[in-house]
N, C-alpha and C positions, 0 to 999 in steps of 0.2 A: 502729575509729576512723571517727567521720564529721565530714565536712568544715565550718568554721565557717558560720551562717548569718548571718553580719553583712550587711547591706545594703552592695552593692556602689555604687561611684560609678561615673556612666554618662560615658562618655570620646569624642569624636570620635579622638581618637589611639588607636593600637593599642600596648596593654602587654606584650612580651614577657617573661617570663623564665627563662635560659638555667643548667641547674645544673652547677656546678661541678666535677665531673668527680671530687670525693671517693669513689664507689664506695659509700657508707654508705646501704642504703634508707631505713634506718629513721631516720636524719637527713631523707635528704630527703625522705620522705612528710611527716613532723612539720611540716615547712616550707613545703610542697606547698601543706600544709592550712589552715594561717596564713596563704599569700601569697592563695589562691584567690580569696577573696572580690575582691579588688582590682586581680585582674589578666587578662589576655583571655587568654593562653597560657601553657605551665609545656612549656618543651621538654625533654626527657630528652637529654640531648649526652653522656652518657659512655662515649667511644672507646674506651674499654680493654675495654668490656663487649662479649660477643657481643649477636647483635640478636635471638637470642631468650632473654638479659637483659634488654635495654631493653626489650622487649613484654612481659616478666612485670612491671618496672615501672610499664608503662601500665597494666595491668590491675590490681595493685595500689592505685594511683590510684583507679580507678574502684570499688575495691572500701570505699576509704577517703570514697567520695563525691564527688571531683572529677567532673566531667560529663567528658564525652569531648571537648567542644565545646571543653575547651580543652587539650587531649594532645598535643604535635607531639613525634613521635620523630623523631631525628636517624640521618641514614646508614644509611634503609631501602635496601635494592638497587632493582633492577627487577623482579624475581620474588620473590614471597615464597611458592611452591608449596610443601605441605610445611610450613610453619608455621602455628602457631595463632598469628590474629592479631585482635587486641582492637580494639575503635573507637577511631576515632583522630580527629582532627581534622585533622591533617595531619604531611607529613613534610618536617624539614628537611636539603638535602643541603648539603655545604661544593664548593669548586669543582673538587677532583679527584673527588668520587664523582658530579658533576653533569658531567665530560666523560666518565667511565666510565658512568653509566646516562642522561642526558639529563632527561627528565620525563616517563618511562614507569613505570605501577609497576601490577603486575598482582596478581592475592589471589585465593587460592581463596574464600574465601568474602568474599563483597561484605557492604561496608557502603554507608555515605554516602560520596559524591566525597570526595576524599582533596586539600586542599590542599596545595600544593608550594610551598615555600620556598628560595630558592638563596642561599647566601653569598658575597657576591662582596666585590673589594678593589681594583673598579678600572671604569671607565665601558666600557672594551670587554669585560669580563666580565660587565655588569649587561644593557648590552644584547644579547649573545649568549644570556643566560638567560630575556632577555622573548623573543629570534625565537623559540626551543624549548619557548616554553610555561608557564614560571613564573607564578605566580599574584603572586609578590613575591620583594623581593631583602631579604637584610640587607646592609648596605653598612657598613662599619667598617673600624679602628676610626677614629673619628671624631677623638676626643681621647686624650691620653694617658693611659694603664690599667698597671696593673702587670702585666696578662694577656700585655702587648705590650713588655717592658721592650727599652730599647735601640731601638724599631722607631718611624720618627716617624710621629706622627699624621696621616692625611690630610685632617684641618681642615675647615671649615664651606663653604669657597668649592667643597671637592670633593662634597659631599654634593648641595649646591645644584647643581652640572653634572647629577649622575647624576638625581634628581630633575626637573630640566625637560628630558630625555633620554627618560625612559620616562612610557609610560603604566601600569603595574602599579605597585603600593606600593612605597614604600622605606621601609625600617626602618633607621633609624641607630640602630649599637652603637660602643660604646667610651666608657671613661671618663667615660659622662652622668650626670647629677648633676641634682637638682629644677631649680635654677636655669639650666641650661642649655637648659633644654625650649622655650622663648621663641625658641631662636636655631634649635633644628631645624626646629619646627614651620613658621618666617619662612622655611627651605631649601627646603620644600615637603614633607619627609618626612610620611609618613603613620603614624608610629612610633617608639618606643624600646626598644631591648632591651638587657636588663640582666642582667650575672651577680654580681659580688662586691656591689655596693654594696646588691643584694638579700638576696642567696645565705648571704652572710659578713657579715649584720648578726642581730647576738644578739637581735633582736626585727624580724625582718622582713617582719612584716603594718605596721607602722606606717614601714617604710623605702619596703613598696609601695604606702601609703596617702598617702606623701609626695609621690610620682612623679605619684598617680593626682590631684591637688590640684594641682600642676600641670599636669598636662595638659588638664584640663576646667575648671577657675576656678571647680570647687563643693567646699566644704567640708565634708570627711571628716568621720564620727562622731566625735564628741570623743573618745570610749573606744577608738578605733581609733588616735591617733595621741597621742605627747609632745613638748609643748612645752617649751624654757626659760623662762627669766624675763621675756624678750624677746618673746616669743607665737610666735618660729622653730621651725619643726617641725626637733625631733631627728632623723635619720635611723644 
């Protein structure tokens, strides 16, 4: 398989997105590959996998054509000695394996710097992740998701604290939707990251082709996206 060459749209916002934790590769390569063109990162998050699953993953990826430029594995440790380990682009940790290894991460065999990503759910976990070295935080969820059911959303006024807080990126995740991207971007985020409304849409190069059309205010390849009757991109 090699990855689609559709002409990407160029974005001052960074596109994450985040997979669903199904386990299925050959799902999410197929999908990988359809989102790629339209998106800046494709992070591999699924916990249940050992990390030298998720690095056969990544390699997978790239073997399917995805660049490495946009790889983030989730929940590398601090030492990966021992492991064959693929280009990455970067790694993202959640907030207990970010107090257990900090933003150290060593390889035997060196690539390119390795961005670090930390997830955090709270402005004194965002900025303890910028003293230690993060290159960015995702900060979620933002809005209500089904990801988060029962858990209230920490809303737009908390995005915008964490935001004029730090100097490193902030990627807001949770429940975003094209039409909301207006309200982030206005928080100061430098970011959206997305899993279902990407991940679990049955044509989802034109659900990231949605996202990517908001966030830059340039109009996607017609072939790339569906409109209704309305000229409303379908997501």
């Amino acid at each position: 398989m090699v990855a689609s060459q559709t002409q990407s749209v160029p974005s001052s916002l960074e596109l994450h997105v985040i997979s669903n934790g199904t386990g299925d590769l050959d799902v999410f390569l197929e999908k990988a590959i359809r989102v790629s063109p339209w998106v800046d990162y494709i992070h591999i998050r699924e916990k249940h996998l050992a990390i030298n699953q998720r690095l056969h993953w990544a390699e997978r990826m790239q073997e399917a054509g995805i660049p490495a430029s946009q790889i983030v594995v989730n929940g590398i440790p601090d030492r990966m000695d021992g492991f064959s380990v693929p280009k990455l682009c970067g790694v993202q940790r959640g907030e207990s394996d970010f107090k257990q290894y900090g933003t150290t991460i060593r390889m035997d065999n060196k690539h390119e710097p390795i961005r670090l990503g930390v997830s955090v759910h709270s402005l004194e976990g965002a900025k303890s992740a910028e003293r230690q070295g993060a290159d960015y935080v995702i900060f979620g969820h933002v809005f209500a998701t089904n990801s988060k059911i029962g858990a209230a959303p920490r809303g737009i006024p908390a995005l915008k604290a964490i935001c004029s807080s730090l100097c490193i990126p902030v990627i807001a995740i949770g429940g975003i939707r094209p039409d909301a991207v207006d309200a982030i971007y206005a928080a100061g985020a430098s970011g959206i990251a997305v899993m279902s409304a990407i991940w679990e849409n049955s044509k989802p190069e034109q659900a990231a082709a949605a996202f990517k059309q908001a966030m830059s205010g340039v109009r996607p390849m017609n072939d790339a996206i569906e409109r209704d009757e309305g000229g409303a991109i379908v997501v």
